[in-house]
N, CA and C atoms as a LAMMPS dump frame, in Angstrom:
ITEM: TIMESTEP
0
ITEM: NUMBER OF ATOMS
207
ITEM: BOX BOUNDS ff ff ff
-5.0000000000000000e+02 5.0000000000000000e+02
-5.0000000000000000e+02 5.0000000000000000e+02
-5.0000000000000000e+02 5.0000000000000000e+02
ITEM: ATOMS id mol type element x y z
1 1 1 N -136.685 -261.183 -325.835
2 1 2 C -136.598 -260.444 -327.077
3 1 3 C -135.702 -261.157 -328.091
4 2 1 N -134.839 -261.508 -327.774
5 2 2 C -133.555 -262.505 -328.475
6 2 3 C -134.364 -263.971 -329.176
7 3 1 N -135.166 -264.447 -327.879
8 3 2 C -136.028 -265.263 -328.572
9 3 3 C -136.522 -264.978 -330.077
10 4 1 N -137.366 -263.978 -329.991
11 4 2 C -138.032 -263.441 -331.1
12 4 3 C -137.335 -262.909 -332.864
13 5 1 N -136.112 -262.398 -332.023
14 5 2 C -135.554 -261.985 -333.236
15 5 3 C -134.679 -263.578 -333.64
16 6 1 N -134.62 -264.362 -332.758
17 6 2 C -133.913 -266.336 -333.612
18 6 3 C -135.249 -266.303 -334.499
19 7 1 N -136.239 -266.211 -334.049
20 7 2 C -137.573 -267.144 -334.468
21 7 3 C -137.618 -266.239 -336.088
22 8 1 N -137.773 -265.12 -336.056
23 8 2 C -137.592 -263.788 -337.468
24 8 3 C -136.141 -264.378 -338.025
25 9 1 N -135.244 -264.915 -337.836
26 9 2 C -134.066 -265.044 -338.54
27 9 3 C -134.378 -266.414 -339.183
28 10 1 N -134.901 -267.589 -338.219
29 10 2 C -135.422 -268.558 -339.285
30 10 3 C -136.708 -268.571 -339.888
31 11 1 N -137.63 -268.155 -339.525
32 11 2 C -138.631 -267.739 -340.249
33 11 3 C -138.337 -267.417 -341.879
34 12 1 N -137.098 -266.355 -341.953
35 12 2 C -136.558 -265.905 -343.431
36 12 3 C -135.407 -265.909 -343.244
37 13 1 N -135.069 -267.45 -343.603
38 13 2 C -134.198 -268.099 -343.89
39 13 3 C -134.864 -270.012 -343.843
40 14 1 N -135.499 -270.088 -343.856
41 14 2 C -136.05 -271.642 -343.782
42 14 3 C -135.162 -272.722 -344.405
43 15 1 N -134.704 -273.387 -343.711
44 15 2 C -134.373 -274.902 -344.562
45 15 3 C -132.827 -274.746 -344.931
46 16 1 N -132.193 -273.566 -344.537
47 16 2 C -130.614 -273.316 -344.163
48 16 3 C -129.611 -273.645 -342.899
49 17 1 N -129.225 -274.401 -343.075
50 17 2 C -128.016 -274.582 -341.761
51 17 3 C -127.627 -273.938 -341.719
52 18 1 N -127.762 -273.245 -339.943
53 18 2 C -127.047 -271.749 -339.598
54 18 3 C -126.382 -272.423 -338.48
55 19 1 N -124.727 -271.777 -338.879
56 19 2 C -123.752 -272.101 -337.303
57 19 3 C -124.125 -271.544 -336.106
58 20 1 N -123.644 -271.51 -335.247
59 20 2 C -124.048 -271.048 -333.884
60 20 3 C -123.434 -269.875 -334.222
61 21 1 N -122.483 -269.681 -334.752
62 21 2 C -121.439 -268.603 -335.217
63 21 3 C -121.934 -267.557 -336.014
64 22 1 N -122.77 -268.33 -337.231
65 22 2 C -123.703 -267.138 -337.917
66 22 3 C -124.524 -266.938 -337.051
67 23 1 N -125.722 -267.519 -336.1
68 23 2 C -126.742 -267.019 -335.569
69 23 3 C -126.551 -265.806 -334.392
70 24 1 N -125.182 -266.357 -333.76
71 24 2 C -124.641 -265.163 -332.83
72 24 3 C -124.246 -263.994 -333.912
73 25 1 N -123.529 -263.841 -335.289
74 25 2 C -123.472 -262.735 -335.552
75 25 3 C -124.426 -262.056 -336.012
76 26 1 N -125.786 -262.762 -336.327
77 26 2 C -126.619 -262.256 -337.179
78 26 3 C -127.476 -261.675 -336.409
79 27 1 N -128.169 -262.456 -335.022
80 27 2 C -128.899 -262.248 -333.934
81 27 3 C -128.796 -261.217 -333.164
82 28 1 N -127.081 -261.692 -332.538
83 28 2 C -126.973 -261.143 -331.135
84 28 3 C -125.971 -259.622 -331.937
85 29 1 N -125.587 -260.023 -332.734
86 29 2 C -124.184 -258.783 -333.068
87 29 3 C -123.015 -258.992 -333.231
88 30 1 N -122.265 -258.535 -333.549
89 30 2 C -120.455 -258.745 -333.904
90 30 3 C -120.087 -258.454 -332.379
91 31 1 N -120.587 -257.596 -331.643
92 31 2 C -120.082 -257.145 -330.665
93 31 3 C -120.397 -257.816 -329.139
94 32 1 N -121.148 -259.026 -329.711
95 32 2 C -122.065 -259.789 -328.081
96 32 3 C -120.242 -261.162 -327.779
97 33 1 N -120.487 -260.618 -326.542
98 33 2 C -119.006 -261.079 -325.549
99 33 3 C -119.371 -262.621 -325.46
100 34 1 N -120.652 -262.835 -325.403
101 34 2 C -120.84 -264.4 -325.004
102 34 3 C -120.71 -265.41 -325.894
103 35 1 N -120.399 -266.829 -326.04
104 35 2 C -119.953 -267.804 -326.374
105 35 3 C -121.827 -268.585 -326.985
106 36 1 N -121.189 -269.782 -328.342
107 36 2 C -121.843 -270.105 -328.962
108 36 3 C -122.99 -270.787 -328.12
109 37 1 N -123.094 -271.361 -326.684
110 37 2 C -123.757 -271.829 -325.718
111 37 3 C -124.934 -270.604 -325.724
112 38 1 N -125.186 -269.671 -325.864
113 38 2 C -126.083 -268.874 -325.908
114 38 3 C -126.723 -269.307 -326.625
115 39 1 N -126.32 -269.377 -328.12
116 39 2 C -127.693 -270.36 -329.228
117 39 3 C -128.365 -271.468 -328.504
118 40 1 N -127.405 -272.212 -328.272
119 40 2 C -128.134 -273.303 -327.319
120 40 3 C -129.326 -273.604 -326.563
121 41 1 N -129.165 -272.26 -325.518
122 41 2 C -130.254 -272.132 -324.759
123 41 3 C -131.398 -271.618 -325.36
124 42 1 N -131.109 -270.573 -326.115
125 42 2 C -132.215 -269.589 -326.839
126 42 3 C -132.868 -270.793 -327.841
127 43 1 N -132.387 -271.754 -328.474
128 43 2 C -133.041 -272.653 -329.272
129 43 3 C -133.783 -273.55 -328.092
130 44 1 N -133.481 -273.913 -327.277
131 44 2 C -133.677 -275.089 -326.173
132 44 3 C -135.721 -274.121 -326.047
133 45 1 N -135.021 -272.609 -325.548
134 45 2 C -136.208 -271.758 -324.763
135 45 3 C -137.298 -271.681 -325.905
136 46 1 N -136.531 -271.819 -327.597
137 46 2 C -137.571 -271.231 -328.131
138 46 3 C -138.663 -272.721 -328.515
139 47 1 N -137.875 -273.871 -328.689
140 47 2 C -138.765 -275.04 -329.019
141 47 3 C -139.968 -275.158 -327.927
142 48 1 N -139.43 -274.703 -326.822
143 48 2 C -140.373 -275.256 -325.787
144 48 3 C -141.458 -274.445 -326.113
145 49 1 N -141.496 -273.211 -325.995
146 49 2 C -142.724 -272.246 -326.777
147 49 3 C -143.324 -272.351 -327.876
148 50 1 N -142.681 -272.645 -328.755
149 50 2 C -143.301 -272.924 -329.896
150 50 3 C -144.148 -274.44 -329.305
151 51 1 N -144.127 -275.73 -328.531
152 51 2 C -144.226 -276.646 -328.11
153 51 3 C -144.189 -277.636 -329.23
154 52 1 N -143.548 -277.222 -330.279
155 52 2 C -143.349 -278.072 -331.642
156 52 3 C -141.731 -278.346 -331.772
157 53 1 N -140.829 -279.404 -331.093
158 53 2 C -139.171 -278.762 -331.205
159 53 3 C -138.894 -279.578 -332.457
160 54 1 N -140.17 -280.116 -332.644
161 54 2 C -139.444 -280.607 -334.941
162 54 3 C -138.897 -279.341 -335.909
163 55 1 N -139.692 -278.229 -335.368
164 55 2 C -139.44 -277.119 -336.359
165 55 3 C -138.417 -276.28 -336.567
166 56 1 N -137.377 -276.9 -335.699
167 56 2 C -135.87 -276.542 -335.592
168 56 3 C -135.264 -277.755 -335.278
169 57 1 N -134.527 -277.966 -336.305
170 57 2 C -133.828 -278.945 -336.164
171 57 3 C -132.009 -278.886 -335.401
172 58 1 N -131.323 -279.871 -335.005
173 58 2 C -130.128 -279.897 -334.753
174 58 3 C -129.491 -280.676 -335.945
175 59 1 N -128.412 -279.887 -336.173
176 59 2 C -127.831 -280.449 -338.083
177 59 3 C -126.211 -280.781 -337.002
178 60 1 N -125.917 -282.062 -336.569
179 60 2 C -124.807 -282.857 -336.248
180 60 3 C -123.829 -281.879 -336.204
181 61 1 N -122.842 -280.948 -335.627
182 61 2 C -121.794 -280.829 -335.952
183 61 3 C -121.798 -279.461 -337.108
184 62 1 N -122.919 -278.918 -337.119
185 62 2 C -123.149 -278.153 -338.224
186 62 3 C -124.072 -276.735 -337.802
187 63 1 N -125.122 -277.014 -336.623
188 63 2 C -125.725 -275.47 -336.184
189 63 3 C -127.099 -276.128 -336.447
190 64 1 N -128.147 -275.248 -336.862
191 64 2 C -129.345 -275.642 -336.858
192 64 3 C -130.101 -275.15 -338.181
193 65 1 N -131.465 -275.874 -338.185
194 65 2 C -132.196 -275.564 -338.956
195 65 3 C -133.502 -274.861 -338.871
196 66 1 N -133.992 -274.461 -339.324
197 66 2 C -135.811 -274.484 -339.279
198 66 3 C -136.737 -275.119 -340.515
199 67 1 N -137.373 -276.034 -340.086
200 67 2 C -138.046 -276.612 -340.989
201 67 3 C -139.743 -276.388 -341.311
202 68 1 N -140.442 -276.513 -342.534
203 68 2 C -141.672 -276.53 -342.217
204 68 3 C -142.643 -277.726 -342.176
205 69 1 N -143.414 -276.756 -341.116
206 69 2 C -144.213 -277.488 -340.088
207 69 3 C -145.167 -278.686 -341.213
C-alpha cells in the first residue's frame, strides 16, 4: 500500500527532489518510528514494478526524483 501512495506522491509532484525526510513525512506520517532506510526500500520495491527504474531517479546526496517517461 505504501508502495502506491510513493508512486501518487510522485506522480503529483514530478521533476522535484524529495528528501527521504519529506517522503517519510508526506507518505508514511509525522508519526512513523522508522528511519529514512524505509524510502530506500520502498523506491528499490517500486522501480522493480514499474520495471522502468529511469523513472525515479537518485539526486546524489539530495533524495529522489520522478521523471517523465
Amino acid at each position: 500500500a505504501k508502495e502506491f501512495d510513493l508512486l501518487a506522491y510522485f506522480v503529483d509532484h514530478p521533476g522535484i527532489v524529495h528528501s527521504r525526510e519529506r517522503l517519510l513525512d508526506r507518505v508514511w506520517g509525522l508519526t512513523f518510528p522508522g528511519g529514512t532506510r524505509t524510502v530506500d526500500v520502498h523506491v528499490a520495491q517500486l522501480r522493480k514494478k514499474l520495471g522502468r527504474s529511469e523513472l525515479i531517479k537518485t539526486v546524489r546526496g539530495a533524495g529522489y526524483k520522478a521523471v517523465a517517461p
